[in-house]
LUMGU-886473 format. One record per residue (C-alpha): residue number from 1; chain; z, y negated, x negated. Coordinates in Angstrom, 1 decimal. Example, Ala and Ser with C-alpha at 12.3 -4.5 7.8 and 13.67 -1.06 7.14 Angstrom:
2
[pt 1, "A", [7.8, 4.5, -12.3]]
[pt 2, "A", [7.1, 1.1, -13.7]]
***
This chain:
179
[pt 1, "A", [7.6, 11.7, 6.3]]
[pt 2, "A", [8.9, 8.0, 6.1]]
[pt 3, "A", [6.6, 5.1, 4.4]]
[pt 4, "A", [6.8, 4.1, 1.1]]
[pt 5, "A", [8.9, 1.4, 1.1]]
[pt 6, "A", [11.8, 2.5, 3.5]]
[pt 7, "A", [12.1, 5.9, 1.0]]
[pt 8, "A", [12.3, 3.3, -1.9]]
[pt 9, "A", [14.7, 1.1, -0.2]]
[pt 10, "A", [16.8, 4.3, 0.6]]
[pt 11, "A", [16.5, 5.6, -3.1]]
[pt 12, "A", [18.0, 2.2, -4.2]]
[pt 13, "A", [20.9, 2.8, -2.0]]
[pt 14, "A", [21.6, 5.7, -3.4]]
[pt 15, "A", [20.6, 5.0, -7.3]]
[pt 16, "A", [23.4, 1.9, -6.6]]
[pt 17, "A", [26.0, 4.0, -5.6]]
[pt 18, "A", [24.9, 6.7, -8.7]]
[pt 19, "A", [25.4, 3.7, -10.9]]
[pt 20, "A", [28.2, 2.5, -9.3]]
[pt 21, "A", [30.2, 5.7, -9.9]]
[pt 22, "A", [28.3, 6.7, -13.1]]
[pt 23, "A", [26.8, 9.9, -11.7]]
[pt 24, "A", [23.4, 8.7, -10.8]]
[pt 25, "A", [21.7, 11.4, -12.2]]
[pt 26, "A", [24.0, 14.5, -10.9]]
[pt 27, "A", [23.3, 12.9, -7.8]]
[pt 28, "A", [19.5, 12.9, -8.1]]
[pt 29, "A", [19.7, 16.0, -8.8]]
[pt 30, "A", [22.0, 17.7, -5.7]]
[pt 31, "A", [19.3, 15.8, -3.6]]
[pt 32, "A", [16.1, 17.3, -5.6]]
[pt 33, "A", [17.9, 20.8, -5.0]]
[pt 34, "A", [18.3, 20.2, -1.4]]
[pt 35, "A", [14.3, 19.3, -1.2]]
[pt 36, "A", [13.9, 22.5, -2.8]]
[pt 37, "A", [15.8, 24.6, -0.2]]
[pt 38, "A", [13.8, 22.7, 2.1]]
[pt 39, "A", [10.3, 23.0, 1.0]]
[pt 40, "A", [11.1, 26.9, 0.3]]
[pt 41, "A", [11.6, 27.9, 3.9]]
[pt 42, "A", [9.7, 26.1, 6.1]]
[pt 43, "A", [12.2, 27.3, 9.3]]
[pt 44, "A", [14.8, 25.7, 7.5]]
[pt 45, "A", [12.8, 22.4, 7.1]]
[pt 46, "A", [11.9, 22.5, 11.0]]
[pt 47, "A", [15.4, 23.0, 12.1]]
[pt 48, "A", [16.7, 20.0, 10.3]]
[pt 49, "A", [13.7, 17.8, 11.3]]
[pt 50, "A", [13.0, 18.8, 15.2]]
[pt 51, "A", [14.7, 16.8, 17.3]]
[pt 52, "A", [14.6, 19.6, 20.0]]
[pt 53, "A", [17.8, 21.4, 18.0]]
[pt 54, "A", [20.4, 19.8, 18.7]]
[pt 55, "A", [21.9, 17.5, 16.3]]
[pt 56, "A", [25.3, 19.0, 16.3]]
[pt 57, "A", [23.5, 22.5, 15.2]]
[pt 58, "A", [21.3, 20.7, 12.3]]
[pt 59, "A", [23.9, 19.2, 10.9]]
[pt 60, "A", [25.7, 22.3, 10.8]]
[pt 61, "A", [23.1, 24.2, 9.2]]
[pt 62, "A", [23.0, 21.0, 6.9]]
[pt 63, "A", [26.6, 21.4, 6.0]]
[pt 64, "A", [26.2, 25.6, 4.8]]
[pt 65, "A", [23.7, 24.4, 2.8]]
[pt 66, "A", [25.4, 21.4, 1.2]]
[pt 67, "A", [28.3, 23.8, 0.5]]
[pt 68, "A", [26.2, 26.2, -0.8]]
[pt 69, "A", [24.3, 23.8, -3.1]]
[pt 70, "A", [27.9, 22.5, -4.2]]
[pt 71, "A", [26.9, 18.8, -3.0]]
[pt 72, "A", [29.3, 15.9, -3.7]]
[pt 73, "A", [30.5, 14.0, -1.2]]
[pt 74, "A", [28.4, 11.1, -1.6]]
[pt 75, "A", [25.3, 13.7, -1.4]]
[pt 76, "A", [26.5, 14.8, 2.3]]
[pt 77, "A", [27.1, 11.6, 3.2]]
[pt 78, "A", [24.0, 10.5, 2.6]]
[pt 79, "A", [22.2, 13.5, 4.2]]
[pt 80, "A", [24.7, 13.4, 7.5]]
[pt 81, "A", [23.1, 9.5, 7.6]]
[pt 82, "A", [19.3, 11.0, 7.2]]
[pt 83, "A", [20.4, 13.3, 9.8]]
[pt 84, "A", [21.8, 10.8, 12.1]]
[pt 85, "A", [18.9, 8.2, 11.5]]
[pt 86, "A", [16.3, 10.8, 12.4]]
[pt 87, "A", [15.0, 10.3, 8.6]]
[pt 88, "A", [15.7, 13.9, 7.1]]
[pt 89, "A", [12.2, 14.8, 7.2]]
[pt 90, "A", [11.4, 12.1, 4.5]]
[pt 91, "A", [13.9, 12.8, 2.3]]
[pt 92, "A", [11.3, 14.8, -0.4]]
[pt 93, "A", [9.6, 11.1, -0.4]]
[pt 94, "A", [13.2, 9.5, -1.1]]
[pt 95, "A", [13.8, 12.3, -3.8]]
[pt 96, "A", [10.8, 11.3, -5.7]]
[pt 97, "A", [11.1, 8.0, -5.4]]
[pt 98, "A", [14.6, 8.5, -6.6]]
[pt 99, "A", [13.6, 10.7, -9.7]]
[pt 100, "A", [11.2, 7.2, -10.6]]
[pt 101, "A", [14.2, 5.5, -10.6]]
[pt 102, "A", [16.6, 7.5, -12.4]]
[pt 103, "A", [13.7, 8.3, -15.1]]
[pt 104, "A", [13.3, 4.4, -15.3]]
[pt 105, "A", [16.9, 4.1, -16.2]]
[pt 106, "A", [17.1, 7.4, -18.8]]
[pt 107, "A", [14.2, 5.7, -20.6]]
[pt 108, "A", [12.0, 9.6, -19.7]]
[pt 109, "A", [8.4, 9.8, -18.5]]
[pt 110, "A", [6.7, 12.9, -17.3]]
[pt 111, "A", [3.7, 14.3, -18.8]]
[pt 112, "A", [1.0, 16.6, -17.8]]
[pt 113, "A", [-0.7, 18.5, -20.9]]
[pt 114, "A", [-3.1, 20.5, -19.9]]
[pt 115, "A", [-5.9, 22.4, -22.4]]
[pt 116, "A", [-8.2, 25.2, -21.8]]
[pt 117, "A", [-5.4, 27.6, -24.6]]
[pt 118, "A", [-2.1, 27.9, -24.5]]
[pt 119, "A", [-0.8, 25.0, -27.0]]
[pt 120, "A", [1.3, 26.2, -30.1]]
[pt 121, "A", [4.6, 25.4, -30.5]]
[pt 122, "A", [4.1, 23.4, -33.5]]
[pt 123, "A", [0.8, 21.7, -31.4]]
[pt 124, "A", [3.1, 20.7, -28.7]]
[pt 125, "A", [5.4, 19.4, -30.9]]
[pt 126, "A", [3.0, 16.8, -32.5]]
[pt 127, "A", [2.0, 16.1, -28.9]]
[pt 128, "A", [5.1, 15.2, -27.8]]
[pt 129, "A", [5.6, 13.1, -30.8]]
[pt 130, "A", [2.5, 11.4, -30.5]]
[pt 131, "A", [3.1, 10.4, -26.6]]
[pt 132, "A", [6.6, 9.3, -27.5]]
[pt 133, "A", [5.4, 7.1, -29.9]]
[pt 134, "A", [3.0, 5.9, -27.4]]
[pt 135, "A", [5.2, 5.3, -24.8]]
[pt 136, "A", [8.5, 4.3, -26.2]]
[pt 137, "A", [10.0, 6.9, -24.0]]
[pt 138, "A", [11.1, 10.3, -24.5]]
[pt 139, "A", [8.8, 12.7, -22.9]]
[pt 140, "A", [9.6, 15.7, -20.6]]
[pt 141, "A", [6.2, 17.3, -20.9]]
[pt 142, "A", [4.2, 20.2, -17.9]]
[pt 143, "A", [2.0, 22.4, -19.8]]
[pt 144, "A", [-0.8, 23.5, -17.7]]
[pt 145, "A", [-3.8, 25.7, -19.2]]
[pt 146, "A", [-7.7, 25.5, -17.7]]
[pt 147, "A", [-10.0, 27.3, -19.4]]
[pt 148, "A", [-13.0, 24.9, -18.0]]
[pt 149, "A", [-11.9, 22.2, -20.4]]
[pt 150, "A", [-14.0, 24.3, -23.0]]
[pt 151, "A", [-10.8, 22.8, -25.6]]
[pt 152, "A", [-9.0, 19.9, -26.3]]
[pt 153, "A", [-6.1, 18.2, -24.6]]
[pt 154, "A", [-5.9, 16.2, -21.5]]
[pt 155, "A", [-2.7, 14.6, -21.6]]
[pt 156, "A", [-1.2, 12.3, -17.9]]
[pt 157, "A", [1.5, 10.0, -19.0]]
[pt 158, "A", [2.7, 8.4, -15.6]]
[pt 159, "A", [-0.5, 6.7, -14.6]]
[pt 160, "A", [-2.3, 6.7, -17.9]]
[pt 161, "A", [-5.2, 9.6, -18.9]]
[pt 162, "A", [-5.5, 10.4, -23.1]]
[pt 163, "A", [-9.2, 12.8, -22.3]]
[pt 164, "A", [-9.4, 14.8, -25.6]]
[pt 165, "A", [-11.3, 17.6, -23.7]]
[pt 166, "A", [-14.2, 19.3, -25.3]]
[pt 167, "A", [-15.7, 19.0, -21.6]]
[pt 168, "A", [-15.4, 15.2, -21.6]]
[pt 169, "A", [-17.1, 15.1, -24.8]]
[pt 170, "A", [-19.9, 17.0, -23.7]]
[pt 171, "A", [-20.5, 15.4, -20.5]]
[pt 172, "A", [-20.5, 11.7, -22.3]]
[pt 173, "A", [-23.1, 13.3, -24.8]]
[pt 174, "A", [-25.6, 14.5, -22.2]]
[pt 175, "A", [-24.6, 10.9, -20.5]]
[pt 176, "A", [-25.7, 8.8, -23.7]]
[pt 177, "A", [-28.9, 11.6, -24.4]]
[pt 178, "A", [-29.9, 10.4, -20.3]]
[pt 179, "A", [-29.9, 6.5, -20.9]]
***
């Protein structure tokens, strides 16, 4: 894991060079697969982050996988530089830092609906709609259920809450019935 602001400075580097060649977001998205691979076998992510391997065998297992992922050659690059650097280990914080970025420049926010039913089609719709509208941005939305919600929505639009929940409701009720 790398701080904050050297995985930013690293996912400028490489949003430049995406802009540069006009490929930004394939690019974004070889990387996210790559964190994928790592985060889905935790032997794979040790053998590309201990330093007790040695480097020549990491960044051979590094390559099979790049080939196998069908990474461009800026993508390798960039890893191979990770790899040298010592830095592979942060590169999930680079990849979401990255994905900020390239969401900035699409004009796309994430959302997290969640509600205590599954939404219909026509109810996620208007939802969408409705955060669009409130965001300017079109919306890639996560639809999450929790039954403990009682109904309603909760909706999570980057840092912002919309608390439609039944349980909210409730619990401001007995809040005001207290005072």
């Amino acid at each position: 894991m790398i701080a904050g602001s050297l995985a930013r400075r690293y996912a400028r580097a490489v949003m430049a060079i995406g802009i540069d060649s006009g490929k930004y977001e394939p690019l974004g998205n070889e990387i996210n697969d790559l964190v994928k691979a790592m985060q889905s076998s935790a032997e794979l992510a040790d053998l590309l982050v201990n330093p007790l391997f040695k480097r020549s065998q990491r960044r051979a297992v590094l390559d099979k996988i790049m080939v196998r992922l069908g990474a461009s050659t800026t993508t390798k690059n960039f890893c191979y530089l990770l790899l040298d650097k010592e830095r592979i280990g942060g590169l999930p914080d680079i990849a979401r830092a990255l994905s900020t970025m390239i969401d900035d420049k699409i004009g796309r926010v994430k959302a997290t609906v969640t509600s205590a039913q599954p939404l219909s089609a026509l109810q996620l719709q208007q939802l969408k709609q409705a955060l669009e509208k409130s965001s300017g941005k079109t919306v890639e939305m996560d639809k999450r259920e929790n039954p403990d919600l009682l109904g309603g929505v909760i909706a999570q639009l980057g840092d912002t809450r919309y608390d439609g929940s039944l349980r909210t409701q409730l619990d401001r009720m007995r809040d005001d019935l207290v005072k």
